[in-house]
N, C-alpha and C positions, 0 to 999 in steps of 0.2 A: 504494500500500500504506500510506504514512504517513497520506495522508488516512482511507482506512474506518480504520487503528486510533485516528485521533482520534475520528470518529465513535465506534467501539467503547467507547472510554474514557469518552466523556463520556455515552452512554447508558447506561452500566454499571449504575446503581445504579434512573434513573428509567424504562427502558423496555429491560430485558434480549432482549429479541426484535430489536431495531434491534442491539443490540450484538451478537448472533450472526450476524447475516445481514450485519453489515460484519466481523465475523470469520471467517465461513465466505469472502466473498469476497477477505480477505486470505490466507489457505490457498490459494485459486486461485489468485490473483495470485502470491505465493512458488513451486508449482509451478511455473507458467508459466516464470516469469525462472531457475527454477533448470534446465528445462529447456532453457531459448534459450542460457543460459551453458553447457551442458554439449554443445550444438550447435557455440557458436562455437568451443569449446576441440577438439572434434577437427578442425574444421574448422585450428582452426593449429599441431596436430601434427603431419597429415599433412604442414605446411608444413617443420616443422623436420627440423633435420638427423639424416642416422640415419648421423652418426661417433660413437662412442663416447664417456660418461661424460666429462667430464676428469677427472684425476687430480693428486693432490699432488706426482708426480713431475713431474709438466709445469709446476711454478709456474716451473723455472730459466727457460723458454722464455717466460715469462708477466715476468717479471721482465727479460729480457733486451729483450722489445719496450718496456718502459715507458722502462728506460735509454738506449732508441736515442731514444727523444724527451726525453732531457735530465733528465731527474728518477732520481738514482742512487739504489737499493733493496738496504737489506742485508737479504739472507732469513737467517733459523734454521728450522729445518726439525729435528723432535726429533718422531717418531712410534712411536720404539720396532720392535720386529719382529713385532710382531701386526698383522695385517693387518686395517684399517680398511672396517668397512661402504665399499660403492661409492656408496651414496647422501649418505653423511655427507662424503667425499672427495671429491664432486662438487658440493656444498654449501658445503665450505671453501674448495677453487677458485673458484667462483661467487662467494664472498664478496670472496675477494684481489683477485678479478678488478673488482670493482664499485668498491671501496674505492679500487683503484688507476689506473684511471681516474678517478674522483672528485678524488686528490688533482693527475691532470692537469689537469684540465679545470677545476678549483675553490680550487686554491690556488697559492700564488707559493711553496710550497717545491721545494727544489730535493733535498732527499732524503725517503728517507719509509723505516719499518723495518716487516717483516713477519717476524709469527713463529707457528708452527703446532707447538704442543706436546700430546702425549699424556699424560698420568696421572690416573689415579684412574677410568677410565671415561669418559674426555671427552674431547674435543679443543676446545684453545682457540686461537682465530684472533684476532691483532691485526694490525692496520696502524693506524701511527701518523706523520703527518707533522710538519713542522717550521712549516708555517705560513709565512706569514699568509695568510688567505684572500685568491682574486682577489674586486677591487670587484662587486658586481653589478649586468650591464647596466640604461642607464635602465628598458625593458621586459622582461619577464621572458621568457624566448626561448617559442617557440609550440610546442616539442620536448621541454618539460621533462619529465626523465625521472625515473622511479620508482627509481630506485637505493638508498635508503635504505630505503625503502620493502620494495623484494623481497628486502633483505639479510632484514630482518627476518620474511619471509614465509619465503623458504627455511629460514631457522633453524626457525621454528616448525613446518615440514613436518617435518621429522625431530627433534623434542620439544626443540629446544636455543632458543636466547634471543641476541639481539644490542642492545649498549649503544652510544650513539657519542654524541659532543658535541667541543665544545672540550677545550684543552687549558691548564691553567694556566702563563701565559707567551706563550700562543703554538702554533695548530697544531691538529692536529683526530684524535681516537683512535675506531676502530673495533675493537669488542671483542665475538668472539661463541662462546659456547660452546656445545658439539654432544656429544651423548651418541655415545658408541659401542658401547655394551651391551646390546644389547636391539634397535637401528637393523635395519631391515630389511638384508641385506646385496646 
C-alpha cells in the first residue's frame, strides 16, 4: 500500500491516470487487510474468555495478587454511587491491571499507589511507582509486550486518553482519564 501511494504521489501532478490506478489499487489493498484483520479478530474472540467484564470492585483481588509477589499497593478507590458505564470499569481495571504488572516486571520499587477517582464526568486512573527502573536485558526479550501501548488503545476505545513517563526523583506515573457520560454502558 505504501508503495502504489508513493507511486500515486509522485504521479500526481505529471500523469494523473498512473496516480489513480495506484490509488484505486491502494483502496483494494486497504479492503483487503481490513478484511483479513476483521477475520483474525473473530477468529481470537471466539478464543477468549466468556467470564464477565472485570470490574472496579475486583481491583482488592487485583491488588492482593501483586502484594503476594512483594510489591505493597495502596489503592483509593472514590467512585461515588453512580454506577459507572461497564465498558469504562473494565477499561480502568484493564489499565490497573497492565500498569501493575509493569511496575512488577519493570521496576525495583517495592510499593506502587493506585487511585481511581470519579468527578466531573470522568474517571481518573493513576498508578504510580516508586522506582527505579529494573536495568534492561542485554537483548531485548522476543515476548515484548504491548502494555503501554493497549493502555492507550483501550483509553481511546471509550473517548478517554492515557499519559505515562517518569517521574521526577524517581519512579514511573501512569495517568489515564475515561469519560463516563455518554460511554456506552
Amino acid at each position: 500500500m505504501t508503495v502504489q501511494a508513493g507511486v500515486a504521489l509522485d504521479a500526481l501532478d505529471a500523469a494523473p491516470e498512473v496516480s489513480r490506478r495506484a490509488m484505486t489499487q491502494v483502496r483494494a489493498s486497504g479492503k483487503e487487510a481490513v478484511r483479513e484483520l476483521r477475520a483474525t479478530l473473530s477468529v481470537l474472540r471466539e478464543a477468549e474468555s466468556t467470564a464477565p467484564a472485570p470490574r472496579l470492585d475486583q481491583l482488592d483481588e487485583l491488588v492482593a495478587g501483586v502484594e503476594a509477589g512483594g510489591v505493597r499497593v495502596s489503592l483509593r478507590r472514590d467512585t461515588g454511587d453512580a454506577a459507572v458505564p461497564a465498558v469504562v470499569e473494565a477499561t480502568a481495571y484493564r489499565i490497573v491491571q497492565e500498569a501493575l504488572t509493569n511496575v512488577v516486571k519493570h521496576s525495583a520499587a517495592r510499593h506502587a499507589a493506585v487511585s481511581v477517582t470519579r468527578a466531573a464526568g470522568r474517571l481518573t486512573v493513576e498508578v504510580v511507582d516508586e522506582g527505579p527502573p529494573v536495568p534492561p536485558p542485554a537483548a531485548p526479550p522476543a515476548d515484548r509486550g504491548f502494555g503501554l501501548i493497549g493502555m492507550r488503545e483501550r483509553a481511546a476505545a471509550v473517548g478517554g486518553g492515557v499519559t505515562y513517563g517518569p517521574v521526577p526523583g524517581g519512579g514511573f506515573r501512569v495517568h489515564a482519564v475515561l469519560p463516563t457520560e455518554g460511554a456506552t454502558p
